[in-house]
C-alpha positions in Angstrom: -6.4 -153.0 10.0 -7.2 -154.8 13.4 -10.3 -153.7 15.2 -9.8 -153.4 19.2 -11.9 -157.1 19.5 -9.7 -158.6 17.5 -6.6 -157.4 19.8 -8.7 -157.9 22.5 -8.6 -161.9 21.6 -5.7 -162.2 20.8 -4.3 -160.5 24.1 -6.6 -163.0 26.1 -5.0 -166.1 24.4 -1.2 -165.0 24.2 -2.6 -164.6 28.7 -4.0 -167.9 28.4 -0.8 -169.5 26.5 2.0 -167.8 28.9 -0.3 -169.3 32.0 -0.5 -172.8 30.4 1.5 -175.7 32.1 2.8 -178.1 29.8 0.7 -181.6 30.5 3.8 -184.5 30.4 3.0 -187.9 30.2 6.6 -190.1 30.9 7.3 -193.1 30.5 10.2 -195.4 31.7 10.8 -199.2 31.6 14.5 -200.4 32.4 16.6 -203.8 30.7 18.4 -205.1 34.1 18.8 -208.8 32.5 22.4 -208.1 32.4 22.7 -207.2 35.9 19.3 -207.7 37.7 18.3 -205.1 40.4 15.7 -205.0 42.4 12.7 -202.7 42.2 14.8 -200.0 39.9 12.1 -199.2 37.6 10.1 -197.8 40.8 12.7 -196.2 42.5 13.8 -194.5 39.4 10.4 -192.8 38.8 10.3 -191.9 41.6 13.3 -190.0 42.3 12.4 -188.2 38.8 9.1 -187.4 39.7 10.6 -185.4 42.6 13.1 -183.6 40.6 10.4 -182.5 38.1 8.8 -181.4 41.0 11.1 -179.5 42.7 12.2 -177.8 39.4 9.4 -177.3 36.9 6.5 -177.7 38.6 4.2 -175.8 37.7 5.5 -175.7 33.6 5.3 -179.3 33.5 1.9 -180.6 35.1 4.1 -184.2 35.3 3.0 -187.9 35.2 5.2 -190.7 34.9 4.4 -194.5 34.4 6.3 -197.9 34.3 4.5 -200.5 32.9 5.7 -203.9 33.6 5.3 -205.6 29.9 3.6 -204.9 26.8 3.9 -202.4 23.4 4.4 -199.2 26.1 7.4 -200.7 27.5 8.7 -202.2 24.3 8.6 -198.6 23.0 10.8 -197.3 25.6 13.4 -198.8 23.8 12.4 -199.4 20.5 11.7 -195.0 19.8 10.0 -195.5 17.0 7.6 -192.9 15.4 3.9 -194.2 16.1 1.3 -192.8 13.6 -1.4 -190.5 15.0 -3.8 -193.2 15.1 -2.2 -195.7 16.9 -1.8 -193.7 19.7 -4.5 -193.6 22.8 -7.1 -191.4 23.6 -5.4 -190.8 27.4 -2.0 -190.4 25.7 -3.5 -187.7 22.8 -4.7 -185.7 26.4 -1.3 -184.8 26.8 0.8 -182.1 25.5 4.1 -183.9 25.9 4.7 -187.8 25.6 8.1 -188.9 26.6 9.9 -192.1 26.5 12.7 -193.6 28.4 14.3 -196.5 28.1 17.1 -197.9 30.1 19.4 -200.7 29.8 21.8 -202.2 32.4 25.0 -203.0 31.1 28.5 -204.7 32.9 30.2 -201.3 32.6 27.2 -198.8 33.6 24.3 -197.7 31.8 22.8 -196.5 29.1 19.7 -194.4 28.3 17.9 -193.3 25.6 14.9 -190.6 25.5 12.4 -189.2 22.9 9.6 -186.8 22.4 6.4 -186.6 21.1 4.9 -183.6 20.9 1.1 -184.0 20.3 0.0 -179.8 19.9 2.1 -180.2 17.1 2.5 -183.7 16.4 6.2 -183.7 15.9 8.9 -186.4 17.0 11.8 -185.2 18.1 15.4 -186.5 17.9 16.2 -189.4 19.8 18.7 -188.3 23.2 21.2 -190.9 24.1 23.3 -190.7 27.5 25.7 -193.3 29.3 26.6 -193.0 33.0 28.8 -195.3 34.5 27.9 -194.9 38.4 24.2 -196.0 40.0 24.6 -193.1 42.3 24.1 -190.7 39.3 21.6 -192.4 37.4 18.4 -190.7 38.9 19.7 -187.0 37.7 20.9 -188.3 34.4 17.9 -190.1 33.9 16.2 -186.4 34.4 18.6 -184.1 32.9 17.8 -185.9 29.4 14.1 -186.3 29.6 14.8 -182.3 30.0 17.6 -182.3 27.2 14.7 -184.1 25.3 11.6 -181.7 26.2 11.4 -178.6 23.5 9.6 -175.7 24.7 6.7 -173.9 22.6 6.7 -171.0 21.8 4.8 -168.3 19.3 6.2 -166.6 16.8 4.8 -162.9 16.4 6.8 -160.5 13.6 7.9 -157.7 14.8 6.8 -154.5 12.0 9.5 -153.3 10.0 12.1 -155.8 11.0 12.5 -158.7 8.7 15.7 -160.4 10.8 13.9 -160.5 14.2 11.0 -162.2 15.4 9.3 -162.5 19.1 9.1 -165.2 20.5 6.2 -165.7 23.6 6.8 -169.2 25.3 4.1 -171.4 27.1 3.9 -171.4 30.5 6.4 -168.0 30.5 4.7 -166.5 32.8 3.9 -169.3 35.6 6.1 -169.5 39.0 9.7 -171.1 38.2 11.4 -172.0 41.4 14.8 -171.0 40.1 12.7 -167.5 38.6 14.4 -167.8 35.5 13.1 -169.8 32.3 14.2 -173.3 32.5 14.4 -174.5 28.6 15.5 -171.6 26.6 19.5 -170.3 26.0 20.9 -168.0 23.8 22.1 -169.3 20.5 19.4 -172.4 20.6 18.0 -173.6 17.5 14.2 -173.3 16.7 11.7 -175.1 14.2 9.0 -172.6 13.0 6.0 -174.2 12.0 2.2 -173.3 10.9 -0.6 -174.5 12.7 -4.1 -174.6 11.2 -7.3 -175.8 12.7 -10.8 -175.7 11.7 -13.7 -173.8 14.0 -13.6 -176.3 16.8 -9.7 -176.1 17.4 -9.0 -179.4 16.0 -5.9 -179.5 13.7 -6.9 -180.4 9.9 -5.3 -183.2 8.0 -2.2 -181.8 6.9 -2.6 -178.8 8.8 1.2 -178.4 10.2 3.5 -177.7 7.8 7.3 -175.8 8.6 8.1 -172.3 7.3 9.7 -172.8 4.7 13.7 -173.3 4.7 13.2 -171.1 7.7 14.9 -171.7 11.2 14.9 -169.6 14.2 18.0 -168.6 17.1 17.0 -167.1 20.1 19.0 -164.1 21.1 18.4 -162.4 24.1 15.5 -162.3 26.5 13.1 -159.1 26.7 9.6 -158.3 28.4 7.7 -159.9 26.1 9.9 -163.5 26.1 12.6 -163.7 23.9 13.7 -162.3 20.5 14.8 -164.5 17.6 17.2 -163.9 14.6 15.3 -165.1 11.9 17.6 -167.6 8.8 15.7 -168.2 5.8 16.4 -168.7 2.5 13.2 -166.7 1.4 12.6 -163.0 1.7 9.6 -162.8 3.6 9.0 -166.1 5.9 6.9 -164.9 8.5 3.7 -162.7 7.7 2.0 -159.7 10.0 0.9 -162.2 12.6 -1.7 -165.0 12.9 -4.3 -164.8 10.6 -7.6 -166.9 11.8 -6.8 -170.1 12.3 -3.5 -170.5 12.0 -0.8 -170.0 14.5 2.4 -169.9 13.7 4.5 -171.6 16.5 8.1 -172.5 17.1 9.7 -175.2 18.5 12.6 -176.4 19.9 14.8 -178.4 17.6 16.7 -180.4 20.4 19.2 -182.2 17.9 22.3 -183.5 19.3 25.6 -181.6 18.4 27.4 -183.0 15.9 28.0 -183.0 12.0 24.8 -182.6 9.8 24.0 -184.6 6.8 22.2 -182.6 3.6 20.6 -184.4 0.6 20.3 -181.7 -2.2 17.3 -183.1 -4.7 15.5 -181.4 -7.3 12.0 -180.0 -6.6 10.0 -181.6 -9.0 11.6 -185.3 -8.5 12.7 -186.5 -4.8 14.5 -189.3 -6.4 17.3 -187.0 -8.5 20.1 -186.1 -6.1 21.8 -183.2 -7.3 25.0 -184.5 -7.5 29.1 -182.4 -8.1 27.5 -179.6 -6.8 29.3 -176.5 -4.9 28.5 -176.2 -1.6 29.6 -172.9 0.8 29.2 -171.5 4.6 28.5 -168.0 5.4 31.2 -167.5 7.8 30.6 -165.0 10.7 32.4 -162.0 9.0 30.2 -162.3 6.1 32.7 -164.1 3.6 32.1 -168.0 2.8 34.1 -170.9 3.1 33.9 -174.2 1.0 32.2 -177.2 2.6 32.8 -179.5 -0.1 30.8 -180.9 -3.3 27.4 -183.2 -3.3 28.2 -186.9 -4.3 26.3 -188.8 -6.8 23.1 -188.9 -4.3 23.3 -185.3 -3.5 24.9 -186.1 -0.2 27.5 -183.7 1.6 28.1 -183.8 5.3 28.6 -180.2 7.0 30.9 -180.5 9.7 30.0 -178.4 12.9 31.2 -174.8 13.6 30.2 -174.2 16.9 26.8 -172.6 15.4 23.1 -173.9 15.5 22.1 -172.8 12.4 24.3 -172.2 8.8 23.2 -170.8 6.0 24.7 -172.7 3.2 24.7 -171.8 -0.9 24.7 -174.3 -3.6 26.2 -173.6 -6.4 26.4 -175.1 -10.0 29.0 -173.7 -12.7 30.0 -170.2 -11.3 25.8 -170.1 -10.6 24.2 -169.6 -7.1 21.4 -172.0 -7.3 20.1 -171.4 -4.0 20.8 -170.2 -0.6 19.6 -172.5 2.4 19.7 -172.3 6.4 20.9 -176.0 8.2 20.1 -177.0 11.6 23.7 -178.5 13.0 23.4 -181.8 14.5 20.9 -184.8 14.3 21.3 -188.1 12.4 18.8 -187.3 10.0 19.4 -186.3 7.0 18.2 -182.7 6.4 16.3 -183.1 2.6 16.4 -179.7 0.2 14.6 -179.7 -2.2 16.3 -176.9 -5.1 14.4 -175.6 -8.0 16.8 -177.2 -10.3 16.2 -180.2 -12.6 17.4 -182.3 -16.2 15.4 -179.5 -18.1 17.9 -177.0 -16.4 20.9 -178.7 -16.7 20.5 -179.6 -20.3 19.3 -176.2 -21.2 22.7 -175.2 -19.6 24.6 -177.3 -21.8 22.9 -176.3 -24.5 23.1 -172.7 -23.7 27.0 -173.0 -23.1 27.6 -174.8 -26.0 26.0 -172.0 -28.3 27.6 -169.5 -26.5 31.4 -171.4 -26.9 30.8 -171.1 -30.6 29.9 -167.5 -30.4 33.0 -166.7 -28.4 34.8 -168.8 -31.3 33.1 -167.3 -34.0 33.9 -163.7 -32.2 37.2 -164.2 -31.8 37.4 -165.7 -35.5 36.1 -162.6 -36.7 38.1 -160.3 -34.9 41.4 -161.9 -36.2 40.4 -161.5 -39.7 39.4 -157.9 -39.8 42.9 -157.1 -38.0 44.7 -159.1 -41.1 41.9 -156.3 -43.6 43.3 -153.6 -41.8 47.2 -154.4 -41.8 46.5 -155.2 -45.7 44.9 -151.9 -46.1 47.9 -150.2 -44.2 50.0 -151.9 -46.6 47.9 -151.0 -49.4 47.7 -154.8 -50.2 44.3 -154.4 -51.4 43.5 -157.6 -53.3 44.5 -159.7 -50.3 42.2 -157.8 -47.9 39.4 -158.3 -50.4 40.0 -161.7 -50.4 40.3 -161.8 -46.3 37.0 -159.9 -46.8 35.6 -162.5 -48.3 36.3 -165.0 -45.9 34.7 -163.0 -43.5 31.3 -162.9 -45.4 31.2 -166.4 -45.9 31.0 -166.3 -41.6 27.7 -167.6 -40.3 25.9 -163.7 -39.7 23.8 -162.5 -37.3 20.3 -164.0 -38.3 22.0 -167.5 -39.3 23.6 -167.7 -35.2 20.1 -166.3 -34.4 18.7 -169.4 -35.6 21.2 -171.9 -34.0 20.2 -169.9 -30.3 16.4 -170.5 -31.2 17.3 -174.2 -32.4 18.7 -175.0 -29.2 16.5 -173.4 -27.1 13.5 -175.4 -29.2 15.3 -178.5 -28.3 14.6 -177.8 -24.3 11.2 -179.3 -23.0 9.6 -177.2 -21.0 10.0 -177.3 -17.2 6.8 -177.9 -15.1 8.6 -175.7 -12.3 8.2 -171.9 -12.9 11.3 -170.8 -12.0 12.6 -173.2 -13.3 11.6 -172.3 -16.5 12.4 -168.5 -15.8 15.7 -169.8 -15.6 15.9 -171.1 -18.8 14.5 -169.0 -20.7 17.0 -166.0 -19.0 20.1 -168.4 -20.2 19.0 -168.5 -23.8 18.0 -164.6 -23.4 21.4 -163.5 -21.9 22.9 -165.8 -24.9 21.0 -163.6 -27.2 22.0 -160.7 -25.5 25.8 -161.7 -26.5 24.5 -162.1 -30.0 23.5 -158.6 -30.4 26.8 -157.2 -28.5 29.4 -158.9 -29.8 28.4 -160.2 -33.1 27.6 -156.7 -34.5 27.3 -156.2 -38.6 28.5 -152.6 -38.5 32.2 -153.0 -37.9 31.9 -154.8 -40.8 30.2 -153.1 -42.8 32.5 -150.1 -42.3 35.8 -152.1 -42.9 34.0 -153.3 -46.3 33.4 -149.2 -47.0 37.1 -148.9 -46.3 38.2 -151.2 -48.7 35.7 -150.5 -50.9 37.6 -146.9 -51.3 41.1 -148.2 -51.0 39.9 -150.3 -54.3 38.7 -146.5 -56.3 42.2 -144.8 -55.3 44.1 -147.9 -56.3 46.5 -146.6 -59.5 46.0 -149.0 -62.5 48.5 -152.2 -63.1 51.1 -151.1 -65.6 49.9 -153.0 -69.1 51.3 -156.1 -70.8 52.7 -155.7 -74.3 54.1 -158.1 -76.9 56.0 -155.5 -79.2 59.9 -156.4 -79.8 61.6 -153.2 -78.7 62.6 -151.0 -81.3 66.4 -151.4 -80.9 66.4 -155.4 -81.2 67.9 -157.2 -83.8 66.1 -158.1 -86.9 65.8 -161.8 -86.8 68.1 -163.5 -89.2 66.8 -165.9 -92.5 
C-alpha cells in the first residue's frame, strides 16, 4: 500500500518532469566542395535557431554549434554510435545531442540527422532528407532535426487495464506557442524502457534495459497526457508503477516508414537462426495473414501495412512458438530471440517419429481385429485364432512404453526452462496417445469372444479307414 509521502513525491516529480525543458545541443557542419557557397554553415544555424525558437521554445532550451574542422564535424556526417565514454563532459550536460550533416550536391542537397539521447543513452535511427531548392533548405534542415527528436515520456499503468498505459510527457505542461503538443500523433510508435539509478540519480552500468518484446502506440490525448495501447508478447509487461529507483520511461521510436527486417534466433545461442519457419500478421479484424517463412539465417522481411506496430506469430510444424510485437520501419534488423533451440527440434523429431509408429501400429491393429470379427461372423474360427495370434505378437503397451522413454532418454536436457517444459509436454502428450489409443481391453475382449466361439464349435466329423460294407471282396 502507498503511504501519502510516498504519493506526495511522486506527485512533486511527475510536476517537476511535465515543467522540464528538454536541454538540445545541435550540431551542423555542411560538404559545399561540390558547389562552394559562402558562409552557409552560419546562415543555416541561424535560420534554425530561429525556428526552434519561434516553435518549441521553451520544450527545447536550444543550442546549436558549427565547428569548422575536427571529430565534431566529421560526425555530422559520419552518424556513428560513440560509446558513453568518449563523449564530453559539456555534451553529457545535455538531454538531447543532435547531428546534422549536409552535403551540397549538382542536383540539390542532401541531409542526414541523428539522435542521441543521453537520460537514456539511446541512438536513434539515422533521418535522411533531399531537397532540391536553396530557398527550402533552412525549414528542411529543421523539420528533420524535429523528425529526428523523440519525446520522453513516463509510462504509469493504469489499475485493472492491462491494454492501456499513461503516458506523462516532459515538458507537457510548459507554454507551446501553437498550445498543442508539438512531437506526439496518434498511432506513433513508442520504445518502453526501464531506468534504474543508484541513490545519487546516476544511471548503474547496465541500468536501461527495454520491456521486454513490448512496444507502445499512443491513442488519444486526455488530462493527464496521452494514453497508450500497450503490444507485448508477455502477459504482464508493465508493473503497478515505479518502484524506487527505477522509472519506467518511453520513448519515441522515430524509425523511418518502410519494410522491417526480423532475425528469429534461439534464446540460448544468438548465432542459430531459426530458419523455414512460419511467420503470421494479426490483421485488424483479428484473423492473420501469412508474411512468409524465415530463410536459413532466420531472416524474413515484413512488408509495411500502414501500422507502427504488428504483432507477428512464429510458428514451427502446426506449433505457435511465440507471439511477438514489430516496430515497422528502420534499417535495422529487429533481433528475437525465441525460446526454441536443437534440444527442441530434435526432441520434436523424436517425438513425431514415435508417435508415426504408434499411429501405424494403431491402425495395424485395428485392421486385424476387423478381419477376428468378420471370421467370427463367419464362424471361421481357426483363422481368427490365427489372426489372433498375429495380433499378440504386436509390440503391447509396456514394450511401446519403452520406445517413448527410449527416445525421450536420447534428448539432452535443455538449459532453457521452458524449453525443457516443452519437451517434456511432447513426450507426455505422446504418452497420453499410448494410453488412449493403444488400449489392451479391446483386446482382451475379442480374445474372450473367440475364446467362446472355440467351446460352441461342433466337433470335426472323424476319419476312418474301414472299406464300406457293400464293396467288393478283393479278388486272389
Amino acid at each position: 500500500m502507498l503511504v501519502a509521502g510516498s504519493l506526495d513525491a511522486r506527485a512533486a516529480e511527475r510536476a517537476v518532469w511535465e515543467h522540464s525543458p528538454y536541454r538540445v545541443l545541435a550540431t551542423l557542419a555542411v560538404d559545399d566542395h561540390s558547389r562552394p557557397q559562402l558562409d552557409l554553415p552560419t546562415s543555416l544555424s541561424g535560420q534554425i535557431a530561429a525556428r526552434v525558437e519561434g516553435s518549441l521554445r521553451p520544450l527545447w532550451d536550444f543550442k546549436i554549434d558549427s565547428p569548422d574542422a575536427g571529430a565534431a564535424r566529421r560526425q555530422c556526417f559520419e552518424l556513428r554510435e560513440i560509446p558513453w565514454d568518449e563523449l564530453s563532459a559539456d555534451q553529457k550536460a545535455n538531454d538531447k545531442l543532435l547531428w546534422l550533416g549536409v552535403r551540397v550536391l549538382p542536383h540539390g542537397y542532401e541531409l542526414a540527422a541523428r539522435e542521441f539521447d543521453v537520460h537514456m543513452r539511446r541512438w536513434g535511427p539515422v533521418q535522411r532528407r533531399v531537397v532540391q531548392q536553396s530557398s527550402f533548405l533552412a525549414e528542411a534542415s529543421f523539420e528533420l532535426l524535429q523528425a529526428t527528436f523523440s519525446p520522453l515520456a513516463m509510462v504509469e499503468p493504469i489499475e485493472g487495464n492491462d491494454e492501456q498505459v499513461q503516458l506523462v510527457f516532459r515538458g507537457s505542461q510548459l507554454p507551446r506557442p501553437s498550445g498543442e503538443e508539438s512531437f506526439v500523433t496518434p498511432g506513433e510508435a513508442y520504445l518502453p524502457l526501464l531506468r534504474r539509478t543508484d541513490r545519487s540519480g546516476k544511471v548503474i552500468e547496465g541500468g536501461i534495459l527495454p520491456v521486454p518484446w513490448t512496444y507502445l502506440t499512443a491513442t488519444e490525448a486526455n488530462d493527464a497526457g496521452w494514453l497508450a495501447s500497450v503490444h507485448s508478447g508477455v502477459r504482464r509487461p508493465f508493473g503497478t508503477g515505479k518502484k524506487g529507483l527505477v522509472e519506467q520511461i518511453a520513448v519515441g521510436l522515430r524509425l523511418p516508414p518502410g519494410a522491417t527486417p526480423v532475425r528469429f534466433h534461439a534464446r540460448t545461442d544468438k548465432s542459430q537462426g531459426l530458419a523455414g519457419y512460419e511467420v503470421f500478421r494479426e490483421t485488424p479484424d483479428g484473423g492473420s495473414e501469412r508474411v512468409g517463412v524465415t530463410d536459413r539465417n532466420g531472416m524474413i522481411v515484413v512488408p509495411p501495412n500502414g501500422a507502427a506496430v504488428s504483432m507477428l506469430m512464429l510458428r514451427s510444424d502446426g506449433q505457435v512458438l511465440a507471439k511477438v510485437p514489430v516496430a515497422s520501419g528502420g534499417s535495422d534488423v529487429q533481433q528475437t530471440p525465441i525460446a526454441d533451440n536443437v534440444t527442441r527440434l530434435q526432441a520434436q523429431a523424436e517425438a513425431q517419429v514415435v508417435r508415426e509408429e504408434l499411429i501405424d501400429l494403431v491402425a495395424r491393429r485395428a485392421i486385424v481385429m476387423g478381419r477376428v470379427k468378420a471370421m467370427l461372423k463367419k464362424n471361421r474360427i481357426d483363422d481368427a485364432k490365427e489372426l489372433m495370434s498375429e495380433l499378440d505378437a504386436m509390440p503391447s503397451p509396456s514394450v511401446f512404453g519403452r520406445t517413448i522413454e527410449n527416445a525421450a532418454r536420447r534428448i539432452p536436457k535443455s538449459d532453457d526452462a521452458s524449453v525443457q517444459k516443452r519437451i517434456d509436454s511432447l513426450f507426455s502428450s505422446t504418452r497420453d496417445m499410448l494410453t488412449k489409443f493403444l488400449n489392451t481391453r479391446p483386446v482382451t475382449e475379442l480374445q474372450d469372444q473367440v475364446n467362446e466361439a472355440a467351446k460352441t464349435q461342433p466337433p470335426a466329423a472323424a476319419e476312418t479307414t474301414e472299406a464300406p460294407a457293400d464293396a467288393a471282396a478283393p479278388t486272389s
